[in-house]
C-alpha positions in Angstrom: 0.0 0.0 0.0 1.2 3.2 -1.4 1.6 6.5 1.0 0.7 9.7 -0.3 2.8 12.6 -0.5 0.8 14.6 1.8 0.6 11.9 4.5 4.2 11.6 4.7 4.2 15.3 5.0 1.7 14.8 7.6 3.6 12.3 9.7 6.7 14.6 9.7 4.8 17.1 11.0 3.5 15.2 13.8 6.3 14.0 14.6 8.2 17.4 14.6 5.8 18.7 16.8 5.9 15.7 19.2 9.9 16.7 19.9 8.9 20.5 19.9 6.1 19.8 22.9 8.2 17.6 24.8 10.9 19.7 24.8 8.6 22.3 26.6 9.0 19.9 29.5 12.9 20.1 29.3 12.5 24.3 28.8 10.3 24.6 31.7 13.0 22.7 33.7 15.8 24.9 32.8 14.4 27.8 34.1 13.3 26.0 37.2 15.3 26.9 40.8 14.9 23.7 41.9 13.1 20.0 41.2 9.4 20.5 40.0 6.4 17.8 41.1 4.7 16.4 37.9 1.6 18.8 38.5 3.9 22.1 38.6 6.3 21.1 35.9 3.0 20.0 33.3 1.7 23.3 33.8 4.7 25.0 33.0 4.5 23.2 29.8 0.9 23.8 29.4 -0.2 20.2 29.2 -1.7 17.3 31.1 -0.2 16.1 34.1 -0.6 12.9 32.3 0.8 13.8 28.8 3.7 15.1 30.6 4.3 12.0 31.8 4.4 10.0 28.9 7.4 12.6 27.9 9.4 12.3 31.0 9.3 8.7 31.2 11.4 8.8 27.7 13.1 11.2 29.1 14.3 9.8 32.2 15.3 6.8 30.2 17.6 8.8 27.7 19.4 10.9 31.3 17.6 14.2 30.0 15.5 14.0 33.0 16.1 12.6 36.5 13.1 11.5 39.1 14.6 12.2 42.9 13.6 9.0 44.4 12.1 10.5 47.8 10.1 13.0 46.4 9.4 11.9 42.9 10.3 15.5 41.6 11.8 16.1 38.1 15.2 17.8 37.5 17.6 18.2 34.5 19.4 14.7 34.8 22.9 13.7 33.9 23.0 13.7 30.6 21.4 17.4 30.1 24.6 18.2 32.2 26.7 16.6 29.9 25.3 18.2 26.9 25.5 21.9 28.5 29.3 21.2 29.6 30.2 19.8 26.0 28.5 22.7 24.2 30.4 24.9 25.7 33.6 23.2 25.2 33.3 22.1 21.6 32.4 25.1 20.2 36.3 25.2 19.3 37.4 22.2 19.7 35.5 20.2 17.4 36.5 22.1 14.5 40.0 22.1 15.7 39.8 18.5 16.6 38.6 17.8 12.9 41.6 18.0 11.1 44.5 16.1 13.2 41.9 13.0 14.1 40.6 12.6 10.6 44.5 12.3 9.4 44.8 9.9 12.8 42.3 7.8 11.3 43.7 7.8 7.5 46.7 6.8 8.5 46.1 3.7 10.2 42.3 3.2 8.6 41.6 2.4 12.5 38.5 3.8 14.5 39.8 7.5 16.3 37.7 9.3 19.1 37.8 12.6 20.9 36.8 12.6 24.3 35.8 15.1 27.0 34.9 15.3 30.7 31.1 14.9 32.1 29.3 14.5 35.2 29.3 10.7 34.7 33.0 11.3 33.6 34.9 11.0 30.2 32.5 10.5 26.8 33.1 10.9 23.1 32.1 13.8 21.1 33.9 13.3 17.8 34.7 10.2 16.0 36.4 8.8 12.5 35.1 4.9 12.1 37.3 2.8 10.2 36.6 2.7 6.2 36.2 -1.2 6.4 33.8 -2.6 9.3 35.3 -3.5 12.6 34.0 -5.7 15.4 33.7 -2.7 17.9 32.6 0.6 17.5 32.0 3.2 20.2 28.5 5.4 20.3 28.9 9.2 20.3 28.1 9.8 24.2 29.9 6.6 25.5 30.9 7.2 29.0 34.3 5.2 29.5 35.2 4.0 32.7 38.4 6.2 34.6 40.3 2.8 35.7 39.8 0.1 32.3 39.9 2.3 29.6 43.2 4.3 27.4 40.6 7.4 27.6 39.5 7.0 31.2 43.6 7.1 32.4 44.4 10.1 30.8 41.8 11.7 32.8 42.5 9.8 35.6 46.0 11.1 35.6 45.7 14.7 34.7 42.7 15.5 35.9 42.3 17.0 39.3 42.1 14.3 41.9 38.7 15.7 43.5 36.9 15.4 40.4 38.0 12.0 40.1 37.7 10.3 43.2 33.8 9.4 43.6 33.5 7.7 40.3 37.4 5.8 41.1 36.4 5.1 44.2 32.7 3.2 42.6 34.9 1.2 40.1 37.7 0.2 42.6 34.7 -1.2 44.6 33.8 -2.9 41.4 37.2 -4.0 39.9 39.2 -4.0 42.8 42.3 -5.3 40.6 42.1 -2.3 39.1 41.5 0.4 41.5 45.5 -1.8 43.1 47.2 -0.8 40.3 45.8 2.8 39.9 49.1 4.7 41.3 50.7 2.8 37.9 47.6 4.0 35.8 48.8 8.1 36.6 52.5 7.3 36.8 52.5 5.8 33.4 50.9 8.2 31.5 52.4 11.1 33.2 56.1 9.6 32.1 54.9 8.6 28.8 52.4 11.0 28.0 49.9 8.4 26.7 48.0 5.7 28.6 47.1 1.9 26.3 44.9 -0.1 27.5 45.5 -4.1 27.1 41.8 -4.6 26.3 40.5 -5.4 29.9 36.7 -3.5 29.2 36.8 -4.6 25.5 38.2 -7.8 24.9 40.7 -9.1 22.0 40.7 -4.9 21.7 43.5 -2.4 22.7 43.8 1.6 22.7 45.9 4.5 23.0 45.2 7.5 24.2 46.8 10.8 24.6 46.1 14.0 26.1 44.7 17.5 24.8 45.1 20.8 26.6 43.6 24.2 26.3 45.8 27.6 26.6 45.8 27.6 30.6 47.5 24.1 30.0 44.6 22.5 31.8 43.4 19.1 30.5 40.2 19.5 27.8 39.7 16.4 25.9 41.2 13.1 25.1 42.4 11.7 21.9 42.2 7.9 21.4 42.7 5.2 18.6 41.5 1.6 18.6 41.8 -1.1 17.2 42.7 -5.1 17.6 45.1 -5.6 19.8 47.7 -7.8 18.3 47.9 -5.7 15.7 48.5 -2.5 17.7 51.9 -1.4 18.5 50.9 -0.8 22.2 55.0 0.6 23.3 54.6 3.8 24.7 57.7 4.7 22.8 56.2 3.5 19.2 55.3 4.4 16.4 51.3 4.6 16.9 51.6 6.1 20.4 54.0 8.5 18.9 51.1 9.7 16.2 48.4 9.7 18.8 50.2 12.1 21.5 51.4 14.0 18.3 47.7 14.4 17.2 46.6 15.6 21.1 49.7 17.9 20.8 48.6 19.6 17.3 44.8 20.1 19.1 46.4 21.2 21.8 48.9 24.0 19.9 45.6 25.1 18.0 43.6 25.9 21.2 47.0 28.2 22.3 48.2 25.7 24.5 52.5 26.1 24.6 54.7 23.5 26.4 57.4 26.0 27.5 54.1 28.4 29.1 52.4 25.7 31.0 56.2 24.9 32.6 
């Protein structure tokens, strides 16, 4: 059965307007000073307590939203957080990122990622896929952990240590063989200037990853390439480390950062 032009027009719409009103929800929070109970936040919106419902469900699900537990209000949840902190950030650094990752990725046709810090710690924001199909790829928005992961030890290491500590401390309680050999995690990739992983969070997989910093010569995003791991020249001292941390450091020099000003 054949649609007609004007129903597909007509389903757009609807569906267009379906993101615009629930977005009302997510508007009507932003301005809020605090949590909102369903009946207060729907009127904001100017709909139904139960129609808003139906949004904020989704919503919760996606980490737009966030239900407190003993109340049952509605907030701005994690992932709105991470959004506001990564639009502010990548307004320069994604274009700046765009040229040194892409030539990354030519060069070893291997999947290459940019990185930044958010409330649930390190994610990607920027990313070249391999040309050919790999086993693993990694989602724009992946959070990676601070203690398994190439990306999470560069942040682990150069990050300030109070920013850090809850979400080590959760995955030490998780993976306490990792949260032993942390001290090694920050030692290594502050005396190499890259941290590679050896494929404990994805397996048969390794990474390196090296640093970006901004013109106060404070950490701002992450550079990483992956790929199978016995075909990845994991020394810190090689060749593919040496093109990542060269990548990070061509970011870097773009966003003013200068080696000889941050000493």
């Amino acid at each position: 059965m054949s649609v007609s032009n004007d129903d597909t027009d007509n389903t757009q719409q609807r569906s267009i307007q379906s993101i615009e009103v629930g977005f009302r929800l997510i508007r009507a929070l932003e301005t809020a000073s605090a949590p909102l109970p369903l009946k207060v936040l729907a009127e904001k919106a100017g709909m139904t307590p139960a129609k808003a419902h139906l949004y904020l469900v989704s919503f919760v699900r996606l980490g737009l939203v966030a239900q407190d537990a003993r109340t049952s209000h509605y907030g701005l949840g994690p992932y709105a957080m991470q959004l506001g902190q990564a639009a502010i950030r990548q307004a320069d650094l994604l274009s700046l990122a765009h040229g040194p990752l892409e030539a990354l990725q030519r060069r070893y046709e291997l999947p290459v990622y940019l990185s930044v810090w958010g409330a649930a710690g390190p994610f990607s924001v920027l990313k070249f896929d391999a040309e050919l199909p790999t086993p693993l790829t990694i989602k724009m928005g992946f959070a990676f952990p601070l203690l398994g992961t190439a990306t999470g030890r560069i942040f682990l290491a150069l990050m300030p240590e109070n920013a850090t500590r809850k979400l080590v401390e959760e995955e030490a309680r998780l993976h306490p063989e990792l949260g032993a050999r942390r001290e090694n995690f920050v030692s290594d990739v502050r005396k190499s200037g890259v941290a590679i992983s050896e494929g404990y969070l994805f397996r048969g997989f390794s990474a390196i990853s090296a640093p970006v910093f901004d013109h106060a010569g404070k950490l701002a995003a992450a550079v990483t390439m992956i790929g199978v791991a016995n075909l990845m020249d994991r020394l810190p001292e090689g060749e593919m480390a040496r093109a990542v941390r060269d990548a990070g450091a061509a970011i870097s020099a773009s966003l003013g950062y200068s080696l000889k000003a941050a000493e």
